[in-house]
C-alpha positions in Angstrom: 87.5 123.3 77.2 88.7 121.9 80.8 91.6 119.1 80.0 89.2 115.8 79.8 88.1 117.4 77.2 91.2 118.3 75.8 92.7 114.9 76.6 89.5 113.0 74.5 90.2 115.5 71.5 93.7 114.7 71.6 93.1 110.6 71.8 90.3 111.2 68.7 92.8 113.2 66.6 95.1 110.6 67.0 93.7 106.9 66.9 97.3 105.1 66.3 98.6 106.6 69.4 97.8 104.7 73.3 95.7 107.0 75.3 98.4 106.8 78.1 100.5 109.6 76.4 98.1 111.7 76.4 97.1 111.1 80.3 100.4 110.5 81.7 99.4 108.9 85.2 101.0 105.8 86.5 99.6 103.3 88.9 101.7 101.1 90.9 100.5 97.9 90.3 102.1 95.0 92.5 102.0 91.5 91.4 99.2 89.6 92.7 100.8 87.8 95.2 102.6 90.8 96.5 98.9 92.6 97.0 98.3 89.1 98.8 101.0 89.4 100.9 100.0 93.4 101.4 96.6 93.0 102.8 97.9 90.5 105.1 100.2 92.6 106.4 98.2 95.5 106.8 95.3 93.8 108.6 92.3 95.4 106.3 91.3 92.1 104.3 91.3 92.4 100.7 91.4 95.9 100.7 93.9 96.6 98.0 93.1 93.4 96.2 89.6 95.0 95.5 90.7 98.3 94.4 93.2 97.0 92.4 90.3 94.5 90.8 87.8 97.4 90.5 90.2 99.7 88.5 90.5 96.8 86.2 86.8 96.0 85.6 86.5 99.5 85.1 89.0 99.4 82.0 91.1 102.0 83.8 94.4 100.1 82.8 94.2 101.2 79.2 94.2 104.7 80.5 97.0 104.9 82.7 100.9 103.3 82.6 101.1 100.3 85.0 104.3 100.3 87.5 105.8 97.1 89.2 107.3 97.1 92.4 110.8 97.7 93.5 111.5 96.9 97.1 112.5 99.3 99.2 116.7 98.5 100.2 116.8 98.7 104.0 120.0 101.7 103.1 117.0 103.4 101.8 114.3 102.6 104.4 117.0 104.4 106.8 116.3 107.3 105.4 112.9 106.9 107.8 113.4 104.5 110.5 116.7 103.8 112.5 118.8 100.6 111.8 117.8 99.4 115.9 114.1 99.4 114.8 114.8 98.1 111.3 117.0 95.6 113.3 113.8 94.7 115.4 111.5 94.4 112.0 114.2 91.8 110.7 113.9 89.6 114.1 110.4 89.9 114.2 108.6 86.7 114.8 104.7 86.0 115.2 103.6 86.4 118.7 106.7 87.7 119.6 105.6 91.1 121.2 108.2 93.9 120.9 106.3 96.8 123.3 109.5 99.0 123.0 109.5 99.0 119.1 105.6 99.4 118.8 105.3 95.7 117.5 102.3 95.0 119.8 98.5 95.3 119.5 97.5 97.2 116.6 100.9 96.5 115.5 101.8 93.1 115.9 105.3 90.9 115.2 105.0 89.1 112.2 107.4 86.7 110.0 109.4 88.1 107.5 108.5 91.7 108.7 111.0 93.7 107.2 110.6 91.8 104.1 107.0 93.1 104.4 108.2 96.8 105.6 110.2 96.7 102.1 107.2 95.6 99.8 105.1 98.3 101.4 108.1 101.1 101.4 109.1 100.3 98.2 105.5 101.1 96.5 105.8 104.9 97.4 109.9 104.6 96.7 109.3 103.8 92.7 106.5 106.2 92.9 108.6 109.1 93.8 111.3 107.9 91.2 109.0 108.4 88.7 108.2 112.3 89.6 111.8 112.8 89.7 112.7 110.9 86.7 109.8 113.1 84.8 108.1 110.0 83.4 105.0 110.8 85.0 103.3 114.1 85.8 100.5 111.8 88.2 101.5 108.9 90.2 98.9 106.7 92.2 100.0 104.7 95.0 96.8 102.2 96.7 99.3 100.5 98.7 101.4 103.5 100.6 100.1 105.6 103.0 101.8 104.8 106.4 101.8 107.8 108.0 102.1 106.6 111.8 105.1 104.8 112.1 108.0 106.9 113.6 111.6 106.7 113.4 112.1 104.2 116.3 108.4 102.7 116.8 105.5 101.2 114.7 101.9 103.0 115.4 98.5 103.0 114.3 98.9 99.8 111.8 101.7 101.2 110.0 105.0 99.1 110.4 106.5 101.4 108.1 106.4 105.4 107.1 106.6 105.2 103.3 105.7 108.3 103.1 109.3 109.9 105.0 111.0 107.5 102.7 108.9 109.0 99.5 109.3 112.9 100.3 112.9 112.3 101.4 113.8 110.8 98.1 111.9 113.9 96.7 113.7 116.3 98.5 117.3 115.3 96.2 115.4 117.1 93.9 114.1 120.0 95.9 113.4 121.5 99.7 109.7 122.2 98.6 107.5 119.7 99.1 103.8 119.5 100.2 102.2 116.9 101.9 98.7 116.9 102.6 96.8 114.9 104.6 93.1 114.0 104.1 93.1 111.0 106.8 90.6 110.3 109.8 93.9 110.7 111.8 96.4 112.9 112.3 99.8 112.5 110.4 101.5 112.5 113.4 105.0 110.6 112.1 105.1 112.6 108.9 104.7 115.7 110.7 107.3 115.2 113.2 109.9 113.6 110.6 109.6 117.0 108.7 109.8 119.6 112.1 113.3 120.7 111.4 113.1 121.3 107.1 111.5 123.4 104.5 108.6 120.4 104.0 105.2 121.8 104.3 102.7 119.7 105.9 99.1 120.2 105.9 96.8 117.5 107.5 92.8 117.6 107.9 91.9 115.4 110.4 89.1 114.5 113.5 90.3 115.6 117.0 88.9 114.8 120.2 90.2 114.2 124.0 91.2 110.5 123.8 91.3 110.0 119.8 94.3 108.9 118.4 96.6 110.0 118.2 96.1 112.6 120.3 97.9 115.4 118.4 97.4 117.7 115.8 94.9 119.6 117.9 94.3 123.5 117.6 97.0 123.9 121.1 99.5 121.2 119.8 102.7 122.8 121.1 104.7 120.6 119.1 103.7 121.7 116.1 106.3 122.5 113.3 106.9 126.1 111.3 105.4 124.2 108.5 102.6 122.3 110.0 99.0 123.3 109.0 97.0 121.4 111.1 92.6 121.6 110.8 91.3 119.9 113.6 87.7 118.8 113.1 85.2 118.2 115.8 82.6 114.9 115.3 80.3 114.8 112.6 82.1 117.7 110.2 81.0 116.9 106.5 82.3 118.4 102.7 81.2 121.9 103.5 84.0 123.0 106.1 86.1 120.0 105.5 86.5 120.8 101.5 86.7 124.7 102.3 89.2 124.8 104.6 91.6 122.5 102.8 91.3 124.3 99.9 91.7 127.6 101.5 95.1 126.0 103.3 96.1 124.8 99.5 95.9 128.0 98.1 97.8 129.5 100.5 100.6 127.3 100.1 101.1 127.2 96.2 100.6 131.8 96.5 103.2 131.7 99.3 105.6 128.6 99.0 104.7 127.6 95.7 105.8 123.3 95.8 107.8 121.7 93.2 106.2 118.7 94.2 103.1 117.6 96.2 101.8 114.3 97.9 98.5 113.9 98.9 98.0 111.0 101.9 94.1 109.9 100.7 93.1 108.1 103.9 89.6 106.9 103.3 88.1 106.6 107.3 86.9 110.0 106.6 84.2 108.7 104.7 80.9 108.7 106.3 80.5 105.8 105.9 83.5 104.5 107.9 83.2 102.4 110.6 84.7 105.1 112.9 81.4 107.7 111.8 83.6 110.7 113.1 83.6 113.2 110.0 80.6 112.8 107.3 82.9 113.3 104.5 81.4 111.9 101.0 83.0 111.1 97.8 82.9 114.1 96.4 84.7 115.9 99.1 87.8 114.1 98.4 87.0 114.4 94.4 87.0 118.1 95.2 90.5 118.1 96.9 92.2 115.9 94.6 90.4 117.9 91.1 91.9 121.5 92.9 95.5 119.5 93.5 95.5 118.6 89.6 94.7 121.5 88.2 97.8 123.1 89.9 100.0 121.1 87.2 102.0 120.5 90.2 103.7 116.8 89.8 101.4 114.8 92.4 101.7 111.5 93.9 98.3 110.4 95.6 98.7 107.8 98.4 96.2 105.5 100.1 96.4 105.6 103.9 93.0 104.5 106.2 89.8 103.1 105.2 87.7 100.5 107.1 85.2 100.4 105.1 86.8 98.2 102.6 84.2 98.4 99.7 83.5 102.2 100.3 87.3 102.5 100.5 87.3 100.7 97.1 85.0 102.7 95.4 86.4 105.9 96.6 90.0 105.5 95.1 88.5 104.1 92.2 86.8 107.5 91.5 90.4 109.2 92.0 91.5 106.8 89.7 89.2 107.6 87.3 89.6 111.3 87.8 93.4 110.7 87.3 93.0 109.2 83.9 90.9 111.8 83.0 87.9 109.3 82.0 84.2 109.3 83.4 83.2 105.7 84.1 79.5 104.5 84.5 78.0 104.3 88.0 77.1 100.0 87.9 80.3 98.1 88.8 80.6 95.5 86.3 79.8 92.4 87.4 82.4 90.5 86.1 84.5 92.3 89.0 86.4 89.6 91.1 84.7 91.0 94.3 81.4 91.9 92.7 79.5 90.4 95.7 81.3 92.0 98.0 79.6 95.4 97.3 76.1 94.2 97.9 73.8 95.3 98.5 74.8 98.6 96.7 76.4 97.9 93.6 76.5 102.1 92.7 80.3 103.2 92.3 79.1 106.3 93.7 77.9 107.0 97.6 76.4 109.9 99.3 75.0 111.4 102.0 73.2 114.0 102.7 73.7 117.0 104.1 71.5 117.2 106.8 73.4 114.3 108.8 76.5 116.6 108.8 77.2 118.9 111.9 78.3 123.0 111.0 81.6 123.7 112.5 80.6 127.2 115.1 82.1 130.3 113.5 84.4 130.6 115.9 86.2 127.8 115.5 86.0 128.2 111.8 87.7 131.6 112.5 90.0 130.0 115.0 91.3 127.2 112.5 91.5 130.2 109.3 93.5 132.1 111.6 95.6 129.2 112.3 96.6 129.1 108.4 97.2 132.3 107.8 99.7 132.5 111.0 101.5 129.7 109.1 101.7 130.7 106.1 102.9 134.0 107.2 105.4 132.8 109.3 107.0 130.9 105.6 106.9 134.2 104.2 109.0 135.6 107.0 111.3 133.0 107.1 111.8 133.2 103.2 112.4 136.9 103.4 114.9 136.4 106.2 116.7 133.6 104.5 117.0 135.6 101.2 115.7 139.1 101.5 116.5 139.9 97.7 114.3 136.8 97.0 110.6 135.2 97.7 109.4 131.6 97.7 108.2 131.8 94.9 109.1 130.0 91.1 109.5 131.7 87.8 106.8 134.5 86.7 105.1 132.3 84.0 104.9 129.6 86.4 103.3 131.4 89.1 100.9 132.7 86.8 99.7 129.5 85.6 98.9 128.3 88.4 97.1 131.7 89.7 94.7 131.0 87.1 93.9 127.9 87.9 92.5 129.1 91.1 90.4 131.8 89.2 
């Protein structure tokens, strides 16, 4: 019996009980107003307003515990970002270009921008709060997933990096934290913001001359101790891009063994994405996200990229779904606010097949493989030389548990 099953013997044995004790994944849920105010900010229209719909029509809400919002205090968002830029953010005005802070172009000056930055920062903030509080073993975050913007400068859409501000409030709790990265793009700001710590980062991501951001690629001298990186030439599908991930998270929970993991769910690796570099499907990121749950490891699952805004929809729907342990039918109700918005296919689920994907060449299969296992060798090493009478790793019982997961 896997644990849907489990869980759906557990909410039949007891009727007078909500089935949200059972599942125990929270949602942040902003107001509507405040997912108004979101998608304005972050330039992809209605985006979160139609994920946040579609979970609804989809009855997901009875499942799961529903979090508000609490903004993010700017003493907290330093804990990412430096008070000059967060200074800069607070004068921001519309056409008021700010080159020097990245509030230009992809990034432009807006009103009330730091007002924004603490909506948006705040999202992932209660989220963590609720791993470390231990009121939620799953927590789903549609509205975070910033990894671009650096300490000093806004990038790649992303004003703020809720992410830094999410592991760093998980790190009062413990050093060992995972955070993986299944965005088009590299996490080029979370990855630096974590060179000099015991945070593990592992991101999956397109490369190519030219393609931003530029880094993350297989010589990236930059590159932290704790930096997986799996640079993907065009066209890559599920096969390598599932396989490799998962080979890079079993590594990491056999040799450093997180207390706590956050998964960045960026959704422009869909093949369906406007950008058409990786041919990534549903199911590929269903694949990653079932493997992260059945670790037992306390997870908090971020959105992140995702042009396509319907496909992007649909796809953390799924999660959603996964996360509240419940198998929903494939016809979106039609009573959902956006319902013509997904025309002309109506189908919760999309695929491709696999005949439009490209094979990775062998070699660099074997070249990115051999990249892991450098890392994760190089944790060992340092573990043994910070305590030689002691590993990475957790309790026995623990360690165990989760080895059989992977079994």
């Amino acid at each position: 019996m896997d644990r849907a099953e489990l869980i759906e013997e557990q909410i039949k044995l007891s009727p007078s009980k909500s089935p949200k004790r059972f599942v125990q994944t929270g949602l942040i849920y902003p107001s509507d107003a405040e997912l108004e105010l979101i998608d304005d900010t972050i330039k992809t229209k209605d985006r979160c307003q139609m994920t946040y719909s579609l979970i609804k029509s989809y009855g997901l809400l009875n499942r799961i515990y529903i979090h508000r919002v609490d903004q993010c205090p700017a003493k907290t968002m330093s804990l990412a970002h430096s008070n000059e830029y967060l200074l800069a953010l607070q004068k921001s005005k519309d056409e008021e270009y700010e080159e020097k802070y990245g509030l230009a172009y992809d990034c432009p000056p807006r009103d009330n921008l730091l007002e924004r930055a603490s909506l948006l920062a705040g999202t992932s903030l209660t989220a963590a709060r609720l791993l470390t509080e231990k009121k939620r073993k799953i927590v789903l975050n549609w509205c975070g997933g910033w990894h671009h913007a650096f300490e000093n400068k806004a990038s790649g859409f992303c004003y703020i990096n809720d992410i830094v501000i999410a592991i760093k409030t998980l790190q009062t709790f413990s050093k060992k934290i995972m955070y993986i990265d299944l965005d088009l793009h590299h996490g080029d700001a979370v990855e630096k913001a974590f060179k000099n710590s015991e945070v593990l980062t592992i991101s999956v991501h397109h490369y190519a001359v030219g393609f931003f951001p530029g880094t993350g690629g297989p010589n990236d001298e930059e590159k932290a101790t704790f930096a997986v990186n799996i640079p993907l030439p065009e066209l890559i599908g599920d096969e390598e891009w599932v396989a490799l991930t998962k080979y890079s998270i079993k590594k990491a929970f056999s040799i450093y063994n997180p207390d706590y993991v956050v998964c960045q769910a960026g959704g422009d690796a869909l093949f369906n994405d406007p950008h058409k570099s990786l041919r990534v499907t549903q199911q590929g990121y269903l694949d990653i996200i079932q493997y992260l749950i059945s670790t037992s490891c306390p997870l908090m699952i971020l959105g992140g990229g995702g042009y396509n805004v319907p496909a992007t929809a649909k796809l953390w729907t799924r999660i959603t779904a996964m996360c509240s342990f419940l198998k929903v039918p494939d016809e979106i109700p039609d009573e959902d606010q956006f319902y013509l918005e997904y025309f002309p296919n109506t189908n919760l689920k999309e695929s491709t097949t696999s005949d439009t994907a490209k094979k990775l060449p062998n070699e660099e299969f074997a070249a990115i493989t051999k990249h892991i296992e450098e890392v994760f060798e190089n944790i060992s090493t340092f573990y043994k030389r910070k305590s030689p009478m002691k590993g990475p790793g957790k309790p026995a019982f623990r360690s165990k548990r989760r080895k059989l997961c992977f079994e």
